[in-house]
C-alpha positions in Angstrom: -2.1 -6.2 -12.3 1.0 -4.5 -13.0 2.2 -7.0 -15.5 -0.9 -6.6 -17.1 -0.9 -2.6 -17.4 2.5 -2.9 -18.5 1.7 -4.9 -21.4 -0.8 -2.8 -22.4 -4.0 -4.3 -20.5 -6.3 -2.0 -18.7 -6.7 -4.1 -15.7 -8.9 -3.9 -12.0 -9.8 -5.2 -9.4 -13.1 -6.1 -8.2 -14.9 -5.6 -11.5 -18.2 -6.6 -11.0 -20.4 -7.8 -14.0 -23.7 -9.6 -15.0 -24.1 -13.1 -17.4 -26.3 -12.4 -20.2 -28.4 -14.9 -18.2 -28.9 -11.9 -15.8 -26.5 -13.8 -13.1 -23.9 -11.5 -11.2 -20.2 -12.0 -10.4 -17.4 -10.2 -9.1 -13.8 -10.5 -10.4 -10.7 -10.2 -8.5 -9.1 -9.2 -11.5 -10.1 -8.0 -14.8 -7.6 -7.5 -17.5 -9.0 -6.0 -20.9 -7.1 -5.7 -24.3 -9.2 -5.1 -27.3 -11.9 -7.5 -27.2 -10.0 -9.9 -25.1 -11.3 -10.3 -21.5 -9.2 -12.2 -19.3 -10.7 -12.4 -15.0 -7.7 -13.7 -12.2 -10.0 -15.0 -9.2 -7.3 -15.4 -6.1 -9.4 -18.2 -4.1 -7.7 -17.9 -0.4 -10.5 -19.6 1.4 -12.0 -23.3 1.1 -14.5 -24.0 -1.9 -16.0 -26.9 -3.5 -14.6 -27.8 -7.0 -18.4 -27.4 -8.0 -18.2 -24.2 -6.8 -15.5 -23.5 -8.6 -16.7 -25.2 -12.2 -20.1 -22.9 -11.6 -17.9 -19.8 -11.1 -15.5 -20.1 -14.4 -18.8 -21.2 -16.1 -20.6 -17.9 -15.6 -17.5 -16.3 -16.9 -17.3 -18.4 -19.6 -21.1 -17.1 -20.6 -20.1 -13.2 -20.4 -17.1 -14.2 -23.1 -14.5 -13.9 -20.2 -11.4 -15.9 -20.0 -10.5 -17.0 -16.2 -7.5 -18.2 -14.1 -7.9 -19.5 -10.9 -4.9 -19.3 -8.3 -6.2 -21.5 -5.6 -4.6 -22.0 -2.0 -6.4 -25.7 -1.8 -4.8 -28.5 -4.1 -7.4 -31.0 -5.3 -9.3 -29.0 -7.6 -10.0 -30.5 -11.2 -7.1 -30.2 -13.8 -8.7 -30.0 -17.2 -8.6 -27.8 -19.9 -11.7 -25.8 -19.2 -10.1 -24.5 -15.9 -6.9 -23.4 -16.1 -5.7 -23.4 -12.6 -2.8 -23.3 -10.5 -2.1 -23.7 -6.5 -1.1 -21.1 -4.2 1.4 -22.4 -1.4 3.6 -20.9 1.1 2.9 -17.7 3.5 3.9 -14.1 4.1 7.2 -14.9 6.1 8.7 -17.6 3.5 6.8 -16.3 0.2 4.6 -17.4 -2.3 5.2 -20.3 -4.8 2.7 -20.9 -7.7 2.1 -25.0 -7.8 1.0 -26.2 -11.7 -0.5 -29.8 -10.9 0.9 -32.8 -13.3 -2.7 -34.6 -12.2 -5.5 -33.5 -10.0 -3.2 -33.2 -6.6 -4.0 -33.9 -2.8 -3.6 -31.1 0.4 -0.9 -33.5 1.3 1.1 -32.6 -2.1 1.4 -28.8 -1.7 4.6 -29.1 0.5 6.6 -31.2 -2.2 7.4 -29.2 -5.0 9.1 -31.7 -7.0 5.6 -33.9 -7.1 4.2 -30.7 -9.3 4.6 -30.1 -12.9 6.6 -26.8 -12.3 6.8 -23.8 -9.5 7.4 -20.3 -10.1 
């Protein structure tokens, strides 16, 4: 969020918002420039990948850009969810995992098996 505001982005968190279908959804993070909408949703906790797909599509109906940071590995690697993996803890840090391919739980503790860490 800081980045973001120092860039000039107005950016929130826990923006909460409605599809013009009339479904709901809350961001984690919503960053707005102009007419450019971007939403960071930090998934911690265990969820299906069709979980996931429904999620960014809702955004993707209210014109909204989104970037999943996701502690699981596994999850789909294509184009229309741009995604990256969470991995280590509080005590060593934090490492953000970009997948080559779609990746497996096992994977998250060999770094050199991802496309890059930062």
């Amino acid at each position: 969020m800081i980045a973001a505001r120092k860039n000039g982005w107005k950016a929130q968190t826990e923006v909460k918002g409605v599809t013009p279908s009339g479904e709901e959804w809350i961001a984690d993070v919503l960053a707005q420039k102009g007419k450019y909408k971007i939403a960071i949703e930090i998934q911690w906790s265990g969820q299906t990948n069709e979980e996931t797909l429904r999620r960014q599509q809702r955004y993707k109906e209210s014109g909204i850009r989104c970037l999943w940071m996701l502690r699981q590995p596994g999850f789909p690697v294509t184009k229309d969810l741009p995604a990256v993996c969470i991995a280590g803890d509080l005590k060593e840090g934090f490492t953000i995992l970009i997948p080559k391919t779609q990746m497996k739980p096992s994977d998250r503790k060999h770094y050199n098996r991802w496309e890059q860490n930062i």
